[in-house]
N, C-alpha and C positions, 0 to 999 in steps of 0.2 A: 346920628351924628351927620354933619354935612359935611359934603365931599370937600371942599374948601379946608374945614379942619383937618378930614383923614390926610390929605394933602399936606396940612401944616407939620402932621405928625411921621410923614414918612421919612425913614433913614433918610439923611441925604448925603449923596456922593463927593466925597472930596475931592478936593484940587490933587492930591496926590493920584487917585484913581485916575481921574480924567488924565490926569499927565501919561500915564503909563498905559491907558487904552489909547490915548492920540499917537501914541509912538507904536502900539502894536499893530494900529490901523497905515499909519507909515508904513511899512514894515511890508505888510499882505500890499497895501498897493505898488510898489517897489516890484516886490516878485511876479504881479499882476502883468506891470508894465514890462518884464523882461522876462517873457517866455523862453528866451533861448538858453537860461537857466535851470538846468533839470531839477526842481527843489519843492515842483508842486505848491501847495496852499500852506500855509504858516504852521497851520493844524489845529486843531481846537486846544484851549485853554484856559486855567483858569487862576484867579488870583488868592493869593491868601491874604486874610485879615490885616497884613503890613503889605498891601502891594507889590508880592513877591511873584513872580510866575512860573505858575507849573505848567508844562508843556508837553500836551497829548500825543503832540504829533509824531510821526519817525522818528525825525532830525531838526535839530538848528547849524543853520548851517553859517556861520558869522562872515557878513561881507562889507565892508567901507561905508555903505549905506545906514548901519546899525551902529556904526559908533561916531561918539562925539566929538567934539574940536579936542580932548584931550585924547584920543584915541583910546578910548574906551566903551562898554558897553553902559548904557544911560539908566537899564531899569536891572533890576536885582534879579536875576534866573534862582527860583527854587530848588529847581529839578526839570530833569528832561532825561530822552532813551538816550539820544546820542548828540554827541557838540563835537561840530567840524570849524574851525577857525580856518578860512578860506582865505585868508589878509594879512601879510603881515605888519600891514598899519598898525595891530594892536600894540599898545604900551602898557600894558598890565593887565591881569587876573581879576581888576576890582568886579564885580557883582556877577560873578560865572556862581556857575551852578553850584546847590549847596553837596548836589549827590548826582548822580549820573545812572539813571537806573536799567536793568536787564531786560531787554523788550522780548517779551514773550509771542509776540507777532511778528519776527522777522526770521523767514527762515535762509536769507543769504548767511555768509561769511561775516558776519560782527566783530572781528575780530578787535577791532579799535573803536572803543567810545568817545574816545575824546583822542583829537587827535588836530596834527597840524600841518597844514599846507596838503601837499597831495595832489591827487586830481581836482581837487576847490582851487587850487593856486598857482599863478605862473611864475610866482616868487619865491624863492625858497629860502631867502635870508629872514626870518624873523629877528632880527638884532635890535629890537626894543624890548625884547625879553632877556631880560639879565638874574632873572632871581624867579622860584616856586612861588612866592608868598601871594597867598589868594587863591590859589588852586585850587582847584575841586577835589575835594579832601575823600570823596567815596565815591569811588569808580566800578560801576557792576561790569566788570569788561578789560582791555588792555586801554596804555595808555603810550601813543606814541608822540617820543619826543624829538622823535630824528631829525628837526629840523632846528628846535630852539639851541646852536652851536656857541651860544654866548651864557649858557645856563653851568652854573657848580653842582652838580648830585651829593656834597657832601654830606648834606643833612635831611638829606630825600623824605626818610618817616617822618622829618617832622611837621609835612606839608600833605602828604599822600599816607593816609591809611586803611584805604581799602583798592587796590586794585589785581588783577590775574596774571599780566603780562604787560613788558614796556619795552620801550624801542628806545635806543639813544642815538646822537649822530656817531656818525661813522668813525667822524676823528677826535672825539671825544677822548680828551685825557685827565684823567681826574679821580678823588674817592669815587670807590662801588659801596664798600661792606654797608653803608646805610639801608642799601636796599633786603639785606639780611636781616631788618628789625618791620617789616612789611610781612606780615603772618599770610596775606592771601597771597602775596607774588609767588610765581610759580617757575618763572622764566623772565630774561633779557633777549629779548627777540635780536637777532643778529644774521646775517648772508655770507659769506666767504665768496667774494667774489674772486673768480679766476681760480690759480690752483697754488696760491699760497694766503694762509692766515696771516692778517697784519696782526701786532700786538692787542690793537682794541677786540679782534675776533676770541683772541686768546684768553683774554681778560673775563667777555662775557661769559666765554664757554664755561670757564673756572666758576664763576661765580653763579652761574646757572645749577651750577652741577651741588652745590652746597644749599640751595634758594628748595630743589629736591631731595636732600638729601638731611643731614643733621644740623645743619644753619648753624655750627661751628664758627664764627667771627673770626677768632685767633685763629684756629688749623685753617680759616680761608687767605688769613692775613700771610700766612708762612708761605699756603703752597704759591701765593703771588710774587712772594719774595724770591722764592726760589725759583718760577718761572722768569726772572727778572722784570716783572711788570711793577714794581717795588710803588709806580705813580699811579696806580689804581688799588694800592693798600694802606694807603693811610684811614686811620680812624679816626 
């Protein structure tokens, strides 16, 4: 056969691939061009048969450069070890990760897989986040939300079903008992700062203590009632 035909016959690459390697090439030179970003090389990757990406690397670490005029991520993340949302330009959850996996090669503190603002961020309002919906639904790790203060946790499992540990904001007043229907959570990560518990310290401790203990919904719904936290028991 002549090379011409093996040519004619070879898979060819679609306009969808080319789009999402020009953006992953974006992307590495971006981080290239800004060393004073500690985030190293993109990390190897690779695509699934729908132009999804898996993501070898440590981290993605999401920064302003990476999302679109709608303020969103432009190519569909498969999976990655860990997703730090560094922006809070973002406006939605569309194309995050389908699962967030447990990196077996990190021996720092992992404590948080997915997680927001932080030391990625000098903003800590994320107030375009209004709702879970699109979340990364398997979290091998915790998931902190301390910062999304405009989010309802009402119906937390039906967005999150697999994570270890999760952080809320501080002043977070709202349903808990959803996160008693979450079989890996183990705990609500919470600080008592100074030397008095505000009500939301109160709230977690309660509900942490049930998340280890018998996952009782109703006996968590009461002892809230009767700790007077009655706005963190509704079902």
């Amino acid at each position: 056969m002549k090379i011409k035909e093996l040519l004619s016959e070879a898979p060819k690459v679609s306009e969808e691939t080319k789009r999402v390697r020009e953006i992953i090439k974006s992307w590495r030179a971006w981080i290239k061009a800004n060393p004073q970003y500690d985030e190293g090389t993109f990390g190897h990757y690779e695509l699934t048969p729908n132009n999804e990406l898996i993501h070898k690397g440590r981290a993605i670490i999401v920064r302003p450069y990476m999302l679109d005029e709608n303020g969103e991520l432009p190519i569909k993340i498969h999976s990655c070890y860990k997703f730090v949302i560094g922006t809070p330009e973002l406006k939605s959850f569309k194309n995050f990760p389908d699962k967030i996996l447990y990196d077996y090669r990190e021996i720092r503190d992992r404590r948080w897989s997915l997680s927001f603002g932080g030391v990625y961020s000098n903003d800590n309002n994320y107030n375009h986040i209004t709702s879970l919906n699109g979340i990364t639904p398997e979290i091998q790790g915790g998931l902190d939300c301390s910062m999304l203060r405009k989010v309802n946790f009402s119906h937390v499992n039906t967005y999150i079903k697999h994570c270890t540990l999760v952080a809320l904001p501080r002043d977070y007043v709202g349903p808990l008992l959803s996160f008693l229907k979450i079989p890996s959570l183990k705990r609500i990560h919470y600080r008592v700062l100074g030397n008095t518990k505000t009500d939301q310290d109160n709230a977690y401790e309660i509900v942490s203590k049930y998340l280890e203990g018998n996952r009782n919904i109703l006996e968590c719904q009461e002892e809230l009632i009767d700790n007077d936290l009655k706005d963190y028991a509704e079902l």
